[in-house]
N, C-alpha and C positions, 0 to 999 in steps of 0.2 A: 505599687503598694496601695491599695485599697483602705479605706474608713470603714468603721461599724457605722454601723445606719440603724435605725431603730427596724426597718424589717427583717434584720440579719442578727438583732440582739436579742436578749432576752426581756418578757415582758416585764420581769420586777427590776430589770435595770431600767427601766424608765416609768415605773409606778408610780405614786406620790408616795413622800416619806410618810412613813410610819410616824403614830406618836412617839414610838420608845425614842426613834432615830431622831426624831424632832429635838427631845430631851437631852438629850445624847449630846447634841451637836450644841445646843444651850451652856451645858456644861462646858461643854469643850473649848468655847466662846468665852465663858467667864475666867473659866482658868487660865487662858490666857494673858500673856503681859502685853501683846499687840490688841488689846478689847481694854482701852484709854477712856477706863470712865470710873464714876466713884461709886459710892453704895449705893445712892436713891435711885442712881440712873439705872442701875443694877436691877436691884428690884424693881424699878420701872418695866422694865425687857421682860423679865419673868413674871411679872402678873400678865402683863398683856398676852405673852405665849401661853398663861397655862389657861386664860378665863377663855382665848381660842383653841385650845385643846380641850376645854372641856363644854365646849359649844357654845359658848357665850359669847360669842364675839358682836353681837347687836347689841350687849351693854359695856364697851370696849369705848368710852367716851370721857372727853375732858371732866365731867362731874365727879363721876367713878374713881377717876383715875386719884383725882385729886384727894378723897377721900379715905381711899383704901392703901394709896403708898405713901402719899405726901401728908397725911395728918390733917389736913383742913376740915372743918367743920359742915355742914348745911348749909351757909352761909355763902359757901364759894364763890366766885362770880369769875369764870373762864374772861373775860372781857378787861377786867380789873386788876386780875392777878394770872401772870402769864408762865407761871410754874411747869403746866403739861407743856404746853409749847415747847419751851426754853429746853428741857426734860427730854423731849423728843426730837428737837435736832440734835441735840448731845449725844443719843443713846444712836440715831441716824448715823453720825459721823464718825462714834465709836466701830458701828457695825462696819462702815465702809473701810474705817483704815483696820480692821482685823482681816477682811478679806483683803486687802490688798497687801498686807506684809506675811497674815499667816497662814490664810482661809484656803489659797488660792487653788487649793488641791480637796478640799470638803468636800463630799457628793452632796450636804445639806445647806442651802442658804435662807439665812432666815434677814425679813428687812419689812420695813415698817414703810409701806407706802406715801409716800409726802400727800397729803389732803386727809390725814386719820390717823388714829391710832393702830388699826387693826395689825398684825404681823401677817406675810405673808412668807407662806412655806414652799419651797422649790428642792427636787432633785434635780440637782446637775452633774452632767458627766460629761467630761472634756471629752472628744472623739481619739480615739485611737487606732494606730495603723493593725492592721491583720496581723496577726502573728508575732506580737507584741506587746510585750506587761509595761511598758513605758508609753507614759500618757504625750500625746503631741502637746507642745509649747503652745497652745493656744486655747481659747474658752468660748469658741461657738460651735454652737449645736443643739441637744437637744434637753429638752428638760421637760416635767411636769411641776403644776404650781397647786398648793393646798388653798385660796383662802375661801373667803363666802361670797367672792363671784368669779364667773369666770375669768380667764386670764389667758388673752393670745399674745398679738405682737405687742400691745401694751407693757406686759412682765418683760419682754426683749428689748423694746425700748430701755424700758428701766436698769433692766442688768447693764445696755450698754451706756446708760449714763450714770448709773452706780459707781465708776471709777476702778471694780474688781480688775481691769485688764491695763489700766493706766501702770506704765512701767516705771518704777525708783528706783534708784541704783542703792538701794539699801544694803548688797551684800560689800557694798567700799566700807562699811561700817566693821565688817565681818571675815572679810578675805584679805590673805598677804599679798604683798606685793606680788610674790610669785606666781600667787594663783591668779593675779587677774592678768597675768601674761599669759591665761589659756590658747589652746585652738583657736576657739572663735574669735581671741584678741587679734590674732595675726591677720584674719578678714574681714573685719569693721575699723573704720578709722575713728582715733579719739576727737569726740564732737564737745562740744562748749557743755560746761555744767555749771549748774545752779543749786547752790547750799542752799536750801531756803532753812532758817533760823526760826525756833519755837519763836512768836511773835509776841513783842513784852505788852505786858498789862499794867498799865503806868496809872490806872485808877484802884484798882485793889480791892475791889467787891466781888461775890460769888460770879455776877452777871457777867460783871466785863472778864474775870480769867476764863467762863465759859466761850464767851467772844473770842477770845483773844486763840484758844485752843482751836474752837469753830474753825474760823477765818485762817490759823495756817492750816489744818487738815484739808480745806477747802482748793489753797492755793494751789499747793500741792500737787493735789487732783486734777486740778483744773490747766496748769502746765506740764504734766506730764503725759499728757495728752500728742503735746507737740514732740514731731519723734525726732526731729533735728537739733532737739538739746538733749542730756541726761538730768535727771532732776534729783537731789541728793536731799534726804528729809535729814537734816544734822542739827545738834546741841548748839553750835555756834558757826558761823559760817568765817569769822576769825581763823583761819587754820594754817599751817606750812602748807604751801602750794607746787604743785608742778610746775607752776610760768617761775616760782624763783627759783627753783632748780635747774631747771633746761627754760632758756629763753625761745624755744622752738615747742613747747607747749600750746594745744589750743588753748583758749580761752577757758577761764574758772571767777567764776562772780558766787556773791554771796549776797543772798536778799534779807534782808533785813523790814520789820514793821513794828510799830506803836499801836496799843489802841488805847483810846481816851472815852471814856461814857460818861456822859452830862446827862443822868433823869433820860430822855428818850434818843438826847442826837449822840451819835458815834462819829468818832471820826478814825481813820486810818491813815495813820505816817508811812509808804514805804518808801524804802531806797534800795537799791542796787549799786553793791559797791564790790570793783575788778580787783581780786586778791592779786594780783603781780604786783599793785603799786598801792593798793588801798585808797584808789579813786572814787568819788561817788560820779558812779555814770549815769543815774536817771535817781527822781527821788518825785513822791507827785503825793498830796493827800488826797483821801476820799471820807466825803461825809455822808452822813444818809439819816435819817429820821426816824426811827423805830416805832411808835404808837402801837397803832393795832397789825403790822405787820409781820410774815412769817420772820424770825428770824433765819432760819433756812434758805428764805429767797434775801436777804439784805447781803449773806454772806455769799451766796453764790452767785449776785451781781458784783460785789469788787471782787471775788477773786475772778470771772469770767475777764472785769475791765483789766485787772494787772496781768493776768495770760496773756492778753490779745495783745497788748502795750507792747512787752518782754520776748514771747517765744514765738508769735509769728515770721513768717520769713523774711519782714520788711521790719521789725522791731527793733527795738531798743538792741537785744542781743548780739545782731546780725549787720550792725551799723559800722561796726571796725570795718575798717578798707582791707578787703582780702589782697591787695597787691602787697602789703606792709610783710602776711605771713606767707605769701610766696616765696620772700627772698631768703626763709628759711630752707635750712636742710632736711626739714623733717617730713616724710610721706602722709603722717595722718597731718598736717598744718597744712600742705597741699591739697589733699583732699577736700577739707573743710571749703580752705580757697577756691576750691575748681567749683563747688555746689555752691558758694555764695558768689562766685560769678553767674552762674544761671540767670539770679534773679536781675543780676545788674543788664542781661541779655535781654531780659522781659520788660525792662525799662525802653528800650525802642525796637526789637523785635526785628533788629539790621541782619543782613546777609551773612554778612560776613562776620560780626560777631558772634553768629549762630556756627557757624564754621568750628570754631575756635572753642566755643565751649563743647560741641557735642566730639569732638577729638579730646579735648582736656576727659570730657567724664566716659569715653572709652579707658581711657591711660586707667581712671580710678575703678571704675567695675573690673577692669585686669589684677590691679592690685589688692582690692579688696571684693572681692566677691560675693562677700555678706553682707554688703551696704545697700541695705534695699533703696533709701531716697537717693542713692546716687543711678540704681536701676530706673527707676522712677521717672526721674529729672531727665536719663538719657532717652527713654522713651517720649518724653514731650518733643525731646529734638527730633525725634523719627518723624513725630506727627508733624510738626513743622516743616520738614524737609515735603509735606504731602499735599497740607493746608494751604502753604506757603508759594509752593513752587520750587525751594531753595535746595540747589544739588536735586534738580529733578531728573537730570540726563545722565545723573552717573551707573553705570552697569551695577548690577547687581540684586540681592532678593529686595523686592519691594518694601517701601520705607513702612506702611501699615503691616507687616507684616513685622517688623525689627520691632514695631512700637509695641503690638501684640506680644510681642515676644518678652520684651524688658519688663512691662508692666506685669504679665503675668510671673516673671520673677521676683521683682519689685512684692508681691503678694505672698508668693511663696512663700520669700523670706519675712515677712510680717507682715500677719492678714489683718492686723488692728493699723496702720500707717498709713495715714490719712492722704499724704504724697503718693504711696501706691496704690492705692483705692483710687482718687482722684486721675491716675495713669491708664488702671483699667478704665474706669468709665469713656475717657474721650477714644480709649481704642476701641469698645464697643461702638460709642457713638459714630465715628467716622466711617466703621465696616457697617453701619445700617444697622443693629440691634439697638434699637431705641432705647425699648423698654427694657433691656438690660443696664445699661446705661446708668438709665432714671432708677433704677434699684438698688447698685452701685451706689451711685453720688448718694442716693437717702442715706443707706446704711452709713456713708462716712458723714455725713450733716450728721446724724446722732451723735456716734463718735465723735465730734470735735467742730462744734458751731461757732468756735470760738477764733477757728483758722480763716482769717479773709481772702485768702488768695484763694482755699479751695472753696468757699462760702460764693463766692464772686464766680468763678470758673463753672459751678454746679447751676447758678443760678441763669449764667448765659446758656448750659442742655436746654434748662426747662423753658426759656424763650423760643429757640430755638424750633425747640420741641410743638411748641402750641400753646404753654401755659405761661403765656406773657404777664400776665397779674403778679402772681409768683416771682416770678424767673427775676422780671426785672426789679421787683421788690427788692429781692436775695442781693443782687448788681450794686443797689443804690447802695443798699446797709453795708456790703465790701468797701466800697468809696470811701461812704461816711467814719468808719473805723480803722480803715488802712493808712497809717503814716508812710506806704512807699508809694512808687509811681504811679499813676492811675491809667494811665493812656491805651493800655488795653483794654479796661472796662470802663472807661470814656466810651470808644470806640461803642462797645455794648450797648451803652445807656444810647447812642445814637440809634441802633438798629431800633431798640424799643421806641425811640421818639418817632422812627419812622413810619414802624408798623402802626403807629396811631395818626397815621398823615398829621404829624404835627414835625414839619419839614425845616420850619426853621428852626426849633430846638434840635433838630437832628443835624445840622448844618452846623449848629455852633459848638455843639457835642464833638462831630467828628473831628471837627479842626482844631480843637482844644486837646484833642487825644495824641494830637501831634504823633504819628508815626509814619515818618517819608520815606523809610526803607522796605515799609509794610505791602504788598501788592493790595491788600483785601481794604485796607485804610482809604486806596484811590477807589475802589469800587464801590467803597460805600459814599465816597463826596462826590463821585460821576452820579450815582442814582439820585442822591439827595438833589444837586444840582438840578438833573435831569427835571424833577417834579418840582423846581421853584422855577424853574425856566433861565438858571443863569447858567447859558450855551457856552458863553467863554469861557468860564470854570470848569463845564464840564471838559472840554477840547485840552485843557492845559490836564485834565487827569486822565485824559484818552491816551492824548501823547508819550506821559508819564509808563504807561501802564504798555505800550507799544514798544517803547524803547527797554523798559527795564524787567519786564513780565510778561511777554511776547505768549509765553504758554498759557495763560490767562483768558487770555482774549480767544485763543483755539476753541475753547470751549465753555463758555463763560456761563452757559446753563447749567453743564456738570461743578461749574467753581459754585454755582448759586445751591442747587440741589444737595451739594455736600455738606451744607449746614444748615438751611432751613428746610425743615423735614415737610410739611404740611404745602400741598399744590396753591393753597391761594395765598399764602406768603412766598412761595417762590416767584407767584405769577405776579405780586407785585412788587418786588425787587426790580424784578425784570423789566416793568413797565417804566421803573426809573429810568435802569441803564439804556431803553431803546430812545426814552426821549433825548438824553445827555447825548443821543447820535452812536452811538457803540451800535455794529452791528450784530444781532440774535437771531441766531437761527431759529424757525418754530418748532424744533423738536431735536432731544438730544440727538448727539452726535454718535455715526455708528460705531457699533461694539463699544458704548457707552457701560462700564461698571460700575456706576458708583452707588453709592448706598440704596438700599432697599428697607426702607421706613415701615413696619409694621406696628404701626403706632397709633393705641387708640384714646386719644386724649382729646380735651375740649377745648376751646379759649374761653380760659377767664377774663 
């Protein structure tokens, strides 16, 4: 089944909205009960649409604004009095959670740029299969945008950081029990949810309940992003739970937060507390300084810091010992289990561990079919069985090809999941499309900068790749915000210390990554080795790598070439391992396939 494609469609489905349609959708906005704003912010939205419908949008500025909706006088002083601002993340976060609980089916989207006031106008039309009045579950594609400049990937950025595609399990608000035992209940397993709770406003001025509204719309947003939890926007996160029903329940926590406003400083109370027993399992304040600051950005830095904290895959959330809900009878508790084993795999990257989970998450792609991170996840095992060496002699279709295979499912089934996006890219990367890749990993960096493991994973491509400035930037800031194991972007940060002949931060890097089960861990301390001149190091990781990785050494330019894309970063990898005494062939080895690099990038 085929897409409409904008050559196959009609021109005024992909026109710019009309004014009437513009209005239209104004209206349709205001009426709304999911468009959570009061009267100023209200009429704020609608002067700024009609002074750009009626071609004014050059005098669309804090002066104006302040005059003609908010009553201030001549007098005004944007600097002094932060009314449009304040005004305009409200009516921002209004627009965003209307699209995201009611819009999400609108051909017209209407949003207010962050740096201005001006509105900007879009047709969007979700892509549809051939021969079908039923719109596909998803919102990329195609669109045209009105405002007074032009507008490419910049408005595509925007939509995908707009939050329209961030999924809340809003309809638990809405549906019986019955109904959420659907079809697609039976092939997704129940994953951990998160009540997040209207956030109380313990100061009680206009300012701080705008704050207060802000900052949960924000949070929200900003964790529903992560597709390994569900995220529940509820009145109180206080509720009867499933864990005390069935003690074979995933996991159901309820976030809870304060805000406090003192004149400019804010502060933010959250906690996280596990509805089975009414534990408080993380609780952290956040303070920040407001002056002349967006409020827009103060609030979409704590809610970015409590995402990353909470729904990452090494977070707060994911910290229960999955062997506690193995011993359960329940298939989705297993599930859960078997996917937060992965990452406990990723922690030393052992043989045999690897074994054990990529059999665990066949059992759960059997059982559940719809689970795209568990597609996902079993494709990184592909790639590992490739990377690695690990199960390289066993018969069958080739492991890049299973990995190709998973991730591209992993997609299918949700093209926003930053897990199967992150699947596709390394299975591009490892068959030699580079720059597919690198186009991939971007698109999911918009979607979800907040995730470290794929943040870190994207940023080792772009080293990789050529674009070491970058690359290894991305690497550090993974570290720096990652509460799980690092030792695989350890590992990383040494390659990049290498590639700057700075050998002995590469030497203390590698060995700090600690992975002895790793074959590619020895290959990077043989090289390192090799170029500081310590022979008997390298000898004891020659040996290592003879005894337990024997296919490595067959061909150790193809092990090289498979990851570093660019001929003079292979050629000096290589210059390491010849010194460390490893024999190198000077030229691959025949009927050599390994990636073919079409990549035209610079080093920064």
């Amino acid at each position: 089944m085929g897409f409409v494609r904008p050559d196959t469609a009609s021109v005024d489905d992909f026109a710019p909205p009309l004014d009437q349609d513009i209005r239209d959708q104004l209206e349709r906005i205001r009426a709304s009960p999911a468009f959570d704003a009061p009267g100023r912010a209200q009429k704020f939205l609608c002067y700024v649409v009609e002074e750009a419908l009626q071609g004014r949008a050059d005098r669309i500025k804090a002066y104006s604004i302040a005059l003609e909706v908010f009553g201030r006088n001549e007098t005004f002083d944007a600097q002094n009095d932060p009314v449009v601002r304040i005004e305009a993340g409200r009516v921002r976060r209004a627009l965003e959670h209307y699209y995201l609980l009611a819009g999400q089916r609108n051909h017209v989207l209407i949003t207010i740029p962050k740096g201005g006031y001006v509105p900007a106008f879009t047709r969007f039309n979700a892509l549809e299969p051939r021969g079908s009045k039923q719109p596909v579950q998803q919102h990329s594609g195609w669109f045209k945008t009105r405002t007074t400049a032009l507008v490419s990937l910049s408005t595509a950025a925007l939509f995908l950081s707009f939050g329209i595609w961030a999924i809340v399990d809003w309809t638990a608000f809405q549906q019986s029990p019955a109904k959420e035992q659907s079809d697609v209940a039976f092939t997704t397993p129940k994953i951990p949810k998160v009540i997040v709770a209207p956030f109380e406003d313990i100061t009680g001025t206009p300012s701080s309940a705008a704050l207060a509204r802000g900052l949960t719309d924000e949070v929200i947003s900003q964790m529903a992003r992560f597709k390994e939890i569900v995220v529940i926007a509820g009145s109180s996160p206080t509720i009867p739970t499933e864990a005390a029903a069935n003690g074979s329940a995933t996991p159901l926590y309820g976030l809870e937060g304060r805000i406090r406003l003192d004149q400019d400083r804010l502060r933010l109370s959250a906690r996280l507390v596990n509805q089975a027993d009414g534990a408080i399992v993380w609780t952290k304040a956040y303070d920040a300084q407001l002056g002349q600051r967006e409020i827009f950005d103060v609030e979409t830095l704590m809610a970015s810091e409590i995402a990353t904290a909470l729904a990452q895959p090494y977070g707060v959330i994911f910290q229960a010992n999955p062997s506690e809900i193995v011993e359960t009878a329940s298939k989705d508790a297993k599930a859960y289990a078997c996917t937060s084993s992965y990452y406990e795999y990723r922690a030393n990257l052992g043989k045999q561990a690897h074994a054990q989970v990529q059999n665990c998450l066949k059992q759960v792609v059997f059982e559940f079919p719809n689970y795209a991170t568990a597609w996902a996840l079993l494709s990184f095992t592909y790639l590992d069985d490739l990377r690695f060496g690990y199960r390289a002699k066993l018969p069958g279709q080739p492991s890049i090809d299973l990995a190709r295979q998973a991730a591209e499912k992993a997609v299918e089934l949700d093209p926003r999941n930053v897990r199967a996006l992150e699947a596709e890219m390394l299975a591009h990367f490892f068959r030699g499309d580079v720059n597919s890749a690198l186009a991939i990993g971007e698109r999911a960096f918009i979607i979800n900068p907040n995730d470290t493991e794929f943040v870190g994973e994207y940023g080792l491509r772009l080293a990789l790749s050529g674009q070491w400035d970058r690359g290894c930037g991305l690497i550090s800031k993974s570290i720096e915000r990652s509460p799980g194991p690092m030792g695989y972007f350890q590992s990383a940060m040494a390659i990049c210390s290498y590639m700057q002949q700075d050998y002995q931060a590469a030497e203390r890097l590698a060995q700090a990554s600690n992975l002895p089960d790793n074959p590619v861990y020895h290959l990077i301390l043989a090289a390192t080795y090799g170029q500081t001149g310590k022979l008997v190091q390298a000898q004891v990781e020659r040996r290592w790598l003879e005894a337990n990785a024997p296919e490595v050494l067959q061909d150790t330019r193809r092990e090289v070439a498979m990851r570093l894309m660019r001929a003079e970063d292979q050629d000096h990898f290589m210059d390491g391992l010849r010194k460390s005494g490893l024999a190198i062939s000077p030229t691959p080895a025949s009927g050599f396939e390994g990636p073919v690099a079409e990549v035209h990038l610079s080093r920064n």
